[in-house]
Jmol script that loads the backbone (N, CA, C; Angstrom):
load data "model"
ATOM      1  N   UNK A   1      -1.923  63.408 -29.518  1.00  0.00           N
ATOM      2  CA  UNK A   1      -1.513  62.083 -29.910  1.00  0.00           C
ATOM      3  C   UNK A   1      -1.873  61.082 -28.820  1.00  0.00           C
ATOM      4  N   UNK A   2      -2.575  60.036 -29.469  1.00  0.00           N
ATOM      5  CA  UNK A   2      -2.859  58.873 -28.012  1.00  0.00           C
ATOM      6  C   UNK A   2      -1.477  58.172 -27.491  1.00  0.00           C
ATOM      7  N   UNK A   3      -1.695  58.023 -26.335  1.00  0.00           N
ATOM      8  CA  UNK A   3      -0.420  57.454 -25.670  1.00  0.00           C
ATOM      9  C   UNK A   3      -0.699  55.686 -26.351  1.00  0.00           C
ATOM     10  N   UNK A   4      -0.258  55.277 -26.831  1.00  0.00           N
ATOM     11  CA  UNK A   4      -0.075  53.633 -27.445  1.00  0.00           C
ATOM     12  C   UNK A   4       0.865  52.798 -26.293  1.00  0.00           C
ATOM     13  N   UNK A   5       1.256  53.182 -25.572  1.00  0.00           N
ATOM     14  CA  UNK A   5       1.976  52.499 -24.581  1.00  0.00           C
ATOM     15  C   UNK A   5       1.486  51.171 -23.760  1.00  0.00           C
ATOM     16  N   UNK A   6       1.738  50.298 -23.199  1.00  0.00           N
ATOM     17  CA  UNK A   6       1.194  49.275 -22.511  1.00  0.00           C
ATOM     18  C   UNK A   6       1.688  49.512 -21.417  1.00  0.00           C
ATOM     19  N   UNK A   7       0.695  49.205 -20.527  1.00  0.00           N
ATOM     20  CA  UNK A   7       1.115  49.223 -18.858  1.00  0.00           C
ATOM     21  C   UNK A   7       1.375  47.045 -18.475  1.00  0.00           C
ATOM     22  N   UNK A   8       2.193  47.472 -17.255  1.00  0.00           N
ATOM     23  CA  UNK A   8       2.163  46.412 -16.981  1.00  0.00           C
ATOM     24  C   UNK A   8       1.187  45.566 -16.599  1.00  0.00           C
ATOM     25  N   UNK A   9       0.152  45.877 -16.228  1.00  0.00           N
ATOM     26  CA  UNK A   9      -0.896  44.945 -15.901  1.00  0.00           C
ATOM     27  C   UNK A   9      -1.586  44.595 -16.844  1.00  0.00           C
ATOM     28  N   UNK A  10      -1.761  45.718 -18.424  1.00  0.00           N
ATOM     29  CA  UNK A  10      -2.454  45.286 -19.384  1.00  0.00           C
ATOM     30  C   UNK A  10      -1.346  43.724 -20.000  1.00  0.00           C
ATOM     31  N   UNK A  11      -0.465  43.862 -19.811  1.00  0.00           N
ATOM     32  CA  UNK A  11       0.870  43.063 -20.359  1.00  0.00           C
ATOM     33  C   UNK A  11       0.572  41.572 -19.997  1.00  0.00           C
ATOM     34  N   UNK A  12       0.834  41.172 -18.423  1.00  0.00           N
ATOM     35  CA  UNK A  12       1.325  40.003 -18.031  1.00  0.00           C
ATOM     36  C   UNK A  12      -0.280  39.871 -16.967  1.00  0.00           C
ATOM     37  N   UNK A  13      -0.222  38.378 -16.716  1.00  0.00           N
ATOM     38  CA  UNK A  13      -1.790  38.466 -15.844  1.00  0.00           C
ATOM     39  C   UNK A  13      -0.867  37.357 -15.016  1.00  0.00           C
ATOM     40  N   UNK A  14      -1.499  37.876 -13.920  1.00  0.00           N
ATOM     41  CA  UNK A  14      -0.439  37.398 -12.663  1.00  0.00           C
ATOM     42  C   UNK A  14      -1.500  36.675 -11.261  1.00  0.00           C
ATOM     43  N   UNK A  15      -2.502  36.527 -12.100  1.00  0.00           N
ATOM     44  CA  UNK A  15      -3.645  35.524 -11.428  1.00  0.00           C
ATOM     45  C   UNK A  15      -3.244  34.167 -11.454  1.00  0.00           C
ATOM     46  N   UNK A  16      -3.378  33.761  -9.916  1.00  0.00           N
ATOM     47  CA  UNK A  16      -3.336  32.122 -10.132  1.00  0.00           C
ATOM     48  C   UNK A  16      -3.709  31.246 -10.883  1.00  0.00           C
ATOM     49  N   UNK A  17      -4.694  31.320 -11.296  1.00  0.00           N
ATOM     50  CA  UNK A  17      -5.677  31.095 -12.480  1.00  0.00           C
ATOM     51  C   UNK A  17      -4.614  30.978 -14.090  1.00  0.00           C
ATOM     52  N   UNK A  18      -4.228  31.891 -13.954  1.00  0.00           N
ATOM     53  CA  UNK A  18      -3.275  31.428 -15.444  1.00  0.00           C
ATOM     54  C   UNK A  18      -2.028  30.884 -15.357  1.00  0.00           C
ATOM     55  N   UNK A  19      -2.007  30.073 -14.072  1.00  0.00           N
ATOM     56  CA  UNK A  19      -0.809  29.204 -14.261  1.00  0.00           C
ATOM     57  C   UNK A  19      -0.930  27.726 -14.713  1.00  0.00           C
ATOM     58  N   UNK A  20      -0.366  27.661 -15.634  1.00  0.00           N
ATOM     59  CA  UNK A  20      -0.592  26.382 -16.229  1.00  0.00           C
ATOM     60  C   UNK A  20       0.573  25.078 -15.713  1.00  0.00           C
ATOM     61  N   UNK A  21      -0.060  23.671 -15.547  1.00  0.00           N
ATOM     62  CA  UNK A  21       1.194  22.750 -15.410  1.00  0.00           C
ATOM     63  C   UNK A  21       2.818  22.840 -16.122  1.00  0.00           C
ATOM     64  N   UNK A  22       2.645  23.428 -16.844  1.00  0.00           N
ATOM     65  CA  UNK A  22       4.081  23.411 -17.948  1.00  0.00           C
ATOM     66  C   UNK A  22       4.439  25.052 -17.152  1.00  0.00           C
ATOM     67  N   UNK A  23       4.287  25.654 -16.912  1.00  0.00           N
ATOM     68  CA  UNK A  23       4.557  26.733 -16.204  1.00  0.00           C
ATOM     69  C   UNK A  23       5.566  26.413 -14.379  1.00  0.00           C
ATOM     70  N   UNK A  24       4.338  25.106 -14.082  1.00  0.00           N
ATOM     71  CA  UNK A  24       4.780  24.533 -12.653  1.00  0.00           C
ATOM     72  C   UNK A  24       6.105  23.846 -13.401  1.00  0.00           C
ATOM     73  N   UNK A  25       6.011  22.951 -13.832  1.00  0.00           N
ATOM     74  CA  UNK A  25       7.558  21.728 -14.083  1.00  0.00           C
ATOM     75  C   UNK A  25       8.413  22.910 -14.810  1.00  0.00           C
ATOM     76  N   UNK A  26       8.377  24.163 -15.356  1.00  0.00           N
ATOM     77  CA  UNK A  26       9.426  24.888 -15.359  1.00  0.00           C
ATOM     78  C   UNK A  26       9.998  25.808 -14.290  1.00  0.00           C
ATOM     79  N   UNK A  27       9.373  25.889 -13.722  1.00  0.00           N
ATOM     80  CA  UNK A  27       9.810  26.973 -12.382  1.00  0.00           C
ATOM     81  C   UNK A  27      10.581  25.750 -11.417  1.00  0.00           C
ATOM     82  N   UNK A  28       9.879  24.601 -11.116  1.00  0.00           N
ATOM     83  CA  UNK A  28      10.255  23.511 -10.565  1.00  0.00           C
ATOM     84  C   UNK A  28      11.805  22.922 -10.580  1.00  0.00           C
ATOM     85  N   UNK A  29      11.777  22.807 -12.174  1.00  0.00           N
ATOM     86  CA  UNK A  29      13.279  22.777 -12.620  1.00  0.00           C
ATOM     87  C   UNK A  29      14.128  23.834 -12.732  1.00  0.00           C
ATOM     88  N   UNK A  30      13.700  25.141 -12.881  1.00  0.00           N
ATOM     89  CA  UNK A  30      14.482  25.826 -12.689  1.00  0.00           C
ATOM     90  C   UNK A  30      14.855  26.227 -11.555  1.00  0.00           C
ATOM     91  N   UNK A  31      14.301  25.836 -10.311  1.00  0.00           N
ATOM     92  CA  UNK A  31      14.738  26.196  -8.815  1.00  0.00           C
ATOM     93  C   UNK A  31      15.453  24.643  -8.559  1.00  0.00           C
ATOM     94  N   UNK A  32      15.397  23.769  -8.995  1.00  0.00           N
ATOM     95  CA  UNK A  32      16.317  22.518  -8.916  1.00  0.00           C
ATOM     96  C   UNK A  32      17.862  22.452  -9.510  1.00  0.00           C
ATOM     97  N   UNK A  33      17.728  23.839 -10.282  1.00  0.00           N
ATOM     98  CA  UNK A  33      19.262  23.644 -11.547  1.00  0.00           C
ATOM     99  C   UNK A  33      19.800  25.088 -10.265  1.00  0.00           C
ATOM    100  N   UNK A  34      19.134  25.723  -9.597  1.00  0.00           N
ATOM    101  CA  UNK A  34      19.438  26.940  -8.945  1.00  0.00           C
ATOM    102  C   UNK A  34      20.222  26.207  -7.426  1.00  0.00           C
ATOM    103  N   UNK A  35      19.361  25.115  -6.665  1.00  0.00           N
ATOM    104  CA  UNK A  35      19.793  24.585  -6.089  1.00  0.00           C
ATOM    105  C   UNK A  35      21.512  23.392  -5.953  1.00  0.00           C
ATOM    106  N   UNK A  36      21.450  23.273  -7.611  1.00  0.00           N
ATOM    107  CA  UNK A  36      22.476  22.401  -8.146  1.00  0.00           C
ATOM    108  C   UNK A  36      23.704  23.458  -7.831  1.00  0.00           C
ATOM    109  N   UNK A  37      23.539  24.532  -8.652  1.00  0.00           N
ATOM    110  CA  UNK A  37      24.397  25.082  -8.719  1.00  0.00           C
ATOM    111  C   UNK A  37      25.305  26.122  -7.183  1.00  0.00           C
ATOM    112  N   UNK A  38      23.821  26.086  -6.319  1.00  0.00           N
ATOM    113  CA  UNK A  38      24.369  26.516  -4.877  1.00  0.00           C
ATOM    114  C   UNK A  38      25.289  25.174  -4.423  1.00  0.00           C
ATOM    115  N   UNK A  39      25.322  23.967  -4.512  1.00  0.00           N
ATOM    116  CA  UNK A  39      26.052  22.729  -3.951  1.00  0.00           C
ATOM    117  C   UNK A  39      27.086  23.623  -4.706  1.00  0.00           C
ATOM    118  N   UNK A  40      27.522  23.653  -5.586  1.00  0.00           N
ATOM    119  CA  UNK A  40      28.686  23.458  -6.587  1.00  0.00           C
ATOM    120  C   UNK A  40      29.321  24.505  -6.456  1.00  0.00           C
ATOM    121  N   UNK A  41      28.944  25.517  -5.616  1.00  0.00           N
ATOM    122  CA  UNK A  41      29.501  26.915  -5.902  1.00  0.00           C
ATOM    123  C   UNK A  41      31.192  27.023  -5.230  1.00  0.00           C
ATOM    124  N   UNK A  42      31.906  27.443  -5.906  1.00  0.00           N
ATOM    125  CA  UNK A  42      32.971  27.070  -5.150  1.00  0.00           C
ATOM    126  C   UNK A  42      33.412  28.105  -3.930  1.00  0.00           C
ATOM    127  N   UNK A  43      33.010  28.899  -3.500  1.00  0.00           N
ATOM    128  CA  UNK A  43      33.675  30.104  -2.892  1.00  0.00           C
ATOM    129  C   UNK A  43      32.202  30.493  -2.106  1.00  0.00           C
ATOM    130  N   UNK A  44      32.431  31.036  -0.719  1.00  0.00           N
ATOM    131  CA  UNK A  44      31.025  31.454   0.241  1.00  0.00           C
ATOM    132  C   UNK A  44      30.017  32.780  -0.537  1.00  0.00           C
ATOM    133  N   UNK A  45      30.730  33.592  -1.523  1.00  0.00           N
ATOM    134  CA  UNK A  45      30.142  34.344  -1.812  1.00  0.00           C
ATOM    135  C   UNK A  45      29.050  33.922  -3.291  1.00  0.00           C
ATOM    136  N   UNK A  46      29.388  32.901  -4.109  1.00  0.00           N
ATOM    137  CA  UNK A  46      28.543  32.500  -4.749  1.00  0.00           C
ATOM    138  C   UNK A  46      27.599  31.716  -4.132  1.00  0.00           C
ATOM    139  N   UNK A  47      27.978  30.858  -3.041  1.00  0.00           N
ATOM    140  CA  UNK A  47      27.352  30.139  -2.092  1.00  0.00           C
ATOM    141  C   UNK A  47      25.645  30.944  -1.724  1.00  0.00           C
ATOM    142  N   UNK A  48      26.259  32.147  -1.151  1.00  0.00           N
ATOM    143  CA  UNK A  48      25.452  33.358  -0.742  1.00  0.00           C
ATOM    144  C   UNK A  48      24.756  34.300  -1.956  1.00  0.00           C
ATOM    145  N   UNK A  49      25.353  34.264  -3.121  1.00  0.00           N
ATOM    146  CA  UNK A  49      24.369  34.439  -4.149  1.00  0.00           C
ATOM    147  C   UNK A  49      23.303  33.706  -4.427  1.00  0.00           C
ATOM    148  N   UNK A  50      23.630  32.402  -4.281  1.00  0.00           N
ATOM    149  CA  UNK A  50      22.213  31.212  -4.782  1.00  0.00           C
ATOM    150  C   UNK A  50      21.568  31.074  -4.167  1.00  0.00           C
ATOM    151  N   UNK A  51      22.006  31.576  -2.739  1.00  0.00           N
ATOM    152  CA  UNK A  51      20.756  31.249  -1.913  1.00  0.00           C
ATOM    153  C   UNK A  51      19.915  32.991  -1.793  1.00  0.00           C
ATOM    154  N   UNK A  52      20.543  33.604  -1.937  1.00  0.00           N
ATOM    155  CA  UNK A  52      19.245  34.740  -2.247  1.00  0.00           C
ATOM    156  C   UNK A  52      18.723  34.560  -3.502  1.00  0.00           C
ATOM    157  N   UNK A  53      19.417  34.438  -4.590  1.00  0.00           N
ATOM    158  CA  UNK A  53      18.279  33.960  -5.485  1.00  0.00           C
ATOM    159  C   UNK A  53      17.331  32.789  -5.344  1.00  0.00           C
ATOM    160  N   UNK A  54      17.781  31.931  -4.468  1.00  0.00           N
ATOM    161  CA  UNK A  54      16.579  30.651  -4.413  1.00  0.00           C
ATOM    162  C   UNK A  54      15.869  31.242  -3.201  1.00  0.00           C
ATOM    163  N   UNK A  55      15.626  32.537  -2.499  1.00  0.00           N
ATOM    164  CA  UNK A  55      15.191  33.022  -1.745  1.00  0.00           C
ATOM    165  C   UNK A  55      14.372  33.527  -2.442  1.00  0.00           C
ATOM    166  N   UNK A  56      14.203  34.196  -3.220  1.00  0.00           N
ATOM    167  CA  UNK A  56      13.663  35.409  -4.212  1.00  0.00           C
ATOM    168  C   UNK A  56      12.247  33.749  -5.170  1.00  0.00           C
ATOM    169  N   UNK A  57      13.173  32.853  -5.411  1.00  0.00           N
ATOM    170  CA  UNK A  57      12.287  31.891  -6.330  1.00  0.00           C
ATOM    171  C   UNK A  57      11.632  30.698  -5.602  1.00  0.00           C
ATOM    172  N   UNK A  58      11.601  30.447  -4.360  1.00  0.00           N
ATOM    173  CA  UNK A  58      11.287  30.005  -3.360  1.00  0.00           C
ATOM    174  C   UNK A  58       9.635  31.170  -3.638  1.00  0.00           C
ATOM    175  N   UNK A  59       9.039  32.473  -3.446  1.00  0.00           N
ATOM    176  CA  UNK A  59       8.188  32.687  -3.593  1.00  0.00           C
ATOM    177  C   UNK A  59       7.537  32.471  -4.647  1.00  0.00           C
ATOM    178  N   UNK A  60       8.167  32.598  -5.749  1.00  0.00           N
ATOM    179  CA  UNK A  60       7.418  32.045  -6.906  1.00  0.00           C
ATOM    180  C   UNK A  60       7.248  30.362  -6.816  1.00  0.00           C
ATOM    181  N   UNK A  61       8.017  29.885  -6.334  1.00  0.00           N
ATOM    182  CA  UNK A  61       7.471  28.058  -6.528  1.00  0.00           C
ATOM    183  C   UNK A  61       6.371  28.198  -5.447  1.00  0.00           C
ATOM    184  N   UNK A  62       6.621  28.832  -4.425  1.00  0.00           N
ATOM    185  CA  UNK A  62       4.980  28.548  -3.879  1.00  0.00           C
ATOM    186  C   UNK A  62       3.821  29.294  -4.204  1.00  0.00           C
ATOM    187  N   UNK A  63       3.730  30.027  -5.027  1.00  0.00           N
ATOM    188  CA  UNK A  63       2.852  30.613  -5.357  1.00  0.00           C
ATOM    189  C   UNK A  63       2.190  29.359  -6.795  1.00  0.00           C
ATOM    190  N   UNK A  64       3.191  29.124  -7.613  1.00  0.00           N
ATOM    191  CA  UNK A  64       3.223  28.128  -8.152  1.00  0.00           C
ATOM    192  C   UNK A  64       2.677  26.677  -8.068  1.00  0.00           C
ATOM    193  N   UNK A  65       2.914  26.296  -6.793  1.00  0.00           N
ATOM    194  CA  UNK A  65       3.052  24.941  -6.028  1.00  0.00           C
ATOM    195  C   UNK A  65       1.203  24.764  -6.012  1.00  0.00           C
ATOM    196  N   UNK A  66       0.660  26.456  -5.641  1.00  0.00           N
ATOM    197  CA  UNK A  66      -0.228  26.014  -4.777  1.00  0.00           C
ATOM    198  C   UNK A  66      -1.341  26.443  -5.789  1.00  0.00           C
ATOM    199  N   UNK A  67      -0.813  26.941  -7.014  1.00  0.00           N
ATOM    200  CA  UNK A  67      -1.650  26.992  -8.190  1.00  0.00           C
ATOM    201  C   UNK A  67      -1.742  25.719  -8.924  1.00  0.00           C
ATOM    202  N   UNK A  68      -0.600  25.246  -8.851  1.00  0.00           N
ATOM    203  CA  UNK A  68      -1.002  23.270  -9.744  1.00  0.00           C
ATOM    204  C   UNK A  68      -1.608  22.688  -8.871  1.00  0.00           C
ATOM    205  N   UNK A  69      -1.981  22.695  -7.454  1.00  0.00           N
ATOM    206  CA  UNK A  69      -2.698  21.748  -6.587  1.00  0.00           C
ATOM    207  C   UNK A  69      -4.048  22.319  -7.024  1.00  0.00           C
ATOM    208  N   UNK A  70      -4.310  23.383  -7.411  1.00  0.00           N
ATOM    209  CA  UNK A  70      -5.887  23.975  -7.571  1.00  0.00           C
ATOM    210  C   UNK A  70      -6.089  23.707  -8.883  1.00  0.00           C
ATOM    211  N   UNK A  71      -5.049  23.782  -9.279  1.00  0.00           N
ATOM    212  CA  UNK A  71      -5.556  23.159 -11.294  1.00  0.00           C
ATOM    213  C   UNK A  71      -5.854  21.592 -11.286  1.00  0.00           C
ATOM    214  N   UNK A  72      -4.741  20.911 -10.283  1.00  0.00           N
ATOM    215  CA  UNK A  72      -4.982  19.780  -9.807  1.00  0.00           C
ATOM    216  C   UNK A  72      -6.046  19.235  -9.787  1.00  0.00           C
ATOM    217  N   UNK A  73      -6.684  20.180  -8.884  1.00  0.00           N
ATOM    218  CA  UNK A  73      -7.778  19.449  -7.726  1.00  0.00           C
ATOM    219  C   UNK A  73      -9.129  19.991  -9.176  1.00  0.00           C
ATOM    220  N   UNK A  74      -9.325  20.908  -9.689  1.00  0.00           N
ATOM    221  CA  UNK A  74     -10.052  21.551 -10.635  1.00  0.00           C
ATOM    222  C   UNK A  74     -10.562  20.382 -11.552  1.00  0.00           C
ATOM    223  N   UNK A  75      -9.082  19.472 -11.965  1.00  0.00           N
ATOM    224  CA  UNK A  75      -9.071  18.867 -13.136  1.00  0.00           C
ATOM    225  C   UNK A  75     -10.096  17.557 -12.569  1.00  0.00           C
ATOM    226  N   UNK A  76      -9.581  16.846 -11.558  1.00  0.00           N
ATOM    227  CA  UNK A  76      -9.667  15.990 -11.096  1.00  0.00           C
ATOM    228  C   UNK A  76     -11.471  16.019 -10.910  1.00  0.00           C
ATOM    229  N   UNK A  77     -12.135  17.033 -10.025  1.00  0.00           N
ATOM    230  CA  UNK A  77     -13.129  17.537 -10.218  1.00  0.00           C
ATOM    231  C   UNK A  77     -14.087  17.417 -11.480  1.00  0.00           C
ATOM    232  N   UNK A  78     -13.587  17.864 -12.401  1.00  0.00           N
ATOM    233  CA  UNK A  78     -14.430  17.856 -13.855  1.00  0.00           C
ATOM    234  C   UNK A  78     -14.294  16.167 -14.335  1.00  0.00           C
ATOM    235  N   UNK A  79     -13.525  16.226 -13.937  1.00  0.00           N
ATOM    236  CA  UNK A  79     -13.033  14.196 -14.750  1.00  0.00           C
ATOM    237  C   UNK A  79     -14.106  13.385 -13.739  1.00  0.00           C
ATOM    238  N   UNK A  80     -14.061  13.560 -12.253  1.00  0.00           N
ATOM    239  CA  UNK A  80     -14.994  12.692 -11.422  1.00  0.00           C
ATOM    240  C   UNK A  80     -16.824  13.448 -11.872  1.00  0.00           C
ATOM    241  N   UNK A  81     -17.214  14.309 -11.822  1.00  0.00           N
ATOM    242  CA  UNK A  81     -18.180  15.205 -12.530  1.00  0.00           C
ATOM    243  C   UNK A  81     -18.076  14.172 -13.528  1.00  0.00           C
ATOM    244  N   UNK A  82     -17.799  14.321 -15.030  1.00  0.00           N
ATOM    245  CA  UNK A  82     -18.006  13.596 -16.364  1.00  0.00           C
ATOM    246  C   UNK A  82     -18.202  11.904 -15.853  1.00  0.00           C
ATOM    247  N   UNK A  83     -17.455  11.170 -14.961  1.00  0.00           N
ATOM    248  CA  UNK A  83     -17.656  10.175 -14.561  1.00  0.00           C
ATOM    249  C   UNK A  83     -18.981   9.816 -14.200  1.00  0.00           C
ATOM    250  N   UNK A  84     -19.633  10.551 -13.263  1.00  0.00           N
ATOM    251  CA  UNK A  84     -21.143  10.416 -12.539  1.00  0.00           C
ATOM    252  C   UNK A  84     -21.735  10.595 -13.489  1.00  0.00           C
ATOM    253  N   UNK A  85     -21.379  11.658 -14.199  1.00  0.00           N
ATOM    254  CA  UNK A  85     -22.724  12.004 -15.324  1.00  0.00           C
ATOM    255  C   UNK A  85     -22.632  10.819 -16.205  1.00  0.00           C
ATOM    256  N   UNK A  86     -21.635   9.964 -16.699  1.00  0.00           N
ATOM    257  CA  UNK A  86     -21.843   8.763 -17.400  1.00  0.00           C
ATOM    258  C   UNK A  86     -22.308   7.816 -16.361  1.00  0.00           C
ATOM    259  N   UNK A  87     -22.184   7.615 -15.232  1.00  0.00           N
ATOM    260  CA  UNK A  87     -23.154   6.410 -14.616  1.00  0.00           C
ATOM    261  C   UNK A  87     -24.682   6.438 -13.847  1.00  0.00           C
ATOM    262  N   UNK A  88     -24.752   7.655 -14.568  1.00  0.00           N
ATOM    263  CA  UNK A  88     -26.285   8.088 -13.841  1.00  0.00           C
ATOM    264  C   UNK A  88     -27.295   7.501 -14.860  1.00  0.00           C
ATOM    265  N   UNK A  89     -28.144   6.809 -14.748  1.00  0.00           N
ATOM    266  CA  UNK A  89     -28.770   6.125 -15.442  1.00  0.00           C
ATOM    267  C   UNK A  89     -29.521   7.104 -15.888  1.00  0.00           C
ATOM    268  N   UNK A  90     -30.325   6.189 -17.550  1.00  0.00           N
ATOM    269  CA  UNK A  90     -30.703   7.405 -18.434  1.00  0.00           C
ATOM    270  C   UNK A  90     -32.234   7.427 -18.482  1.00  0.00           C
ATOM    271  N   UNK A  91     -32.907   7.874 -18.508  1.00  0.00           N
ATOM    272  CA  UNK A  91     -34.870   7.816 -18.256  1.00  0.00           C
ATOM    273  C   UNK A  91     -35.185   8.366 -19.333  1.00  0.00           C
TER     274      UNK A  91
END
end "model"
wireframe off; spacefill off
backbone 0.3
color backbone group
């Protein structure tokens, strides 16, 4: 019988490359509602929960951070590119 199973790497693609802007403003906000909730925590031990979890998501926003500056800079790239190519005169 063939194994039909999925591995994790066939699953999720974890290349910078497939992070999209709507990917960034959600991780973004969700380490902002993580941060909210460390202010608010009432007692040192939730205190000390949020901040290992914003420890843990602190790597993902920069991994994040530094994938929208390259989609950024990518986009920006093709838009100045299409620009020249419309003011390059035509022969």
């Amino acid at each position: 019988m063939a194994d039909t199973t999925t591995t994790t790497q066939e699953k999720y693609v974890f290349s910078p490359n497939a992070i999209t802007a709507q990917d960034y403003q959600t991780i973004k906000a969700e380490r902002e509602e993580m941060v909210k909730k460390q202010l608010q925590a009432g007692n040192e031990f939730m205190y000390q929960h949020y901040a290992r979890l914003l420890r843990q998501m602190d790597i993902s926003y920069d991994k994040v951070t530094r994938a929208n500056i390259r989609l950024e800079t990518r986009t920006g790239r093709e838009e100045a590119k299409k620009k020249r190519d419309t003011l390059k005169p035509k022969h």
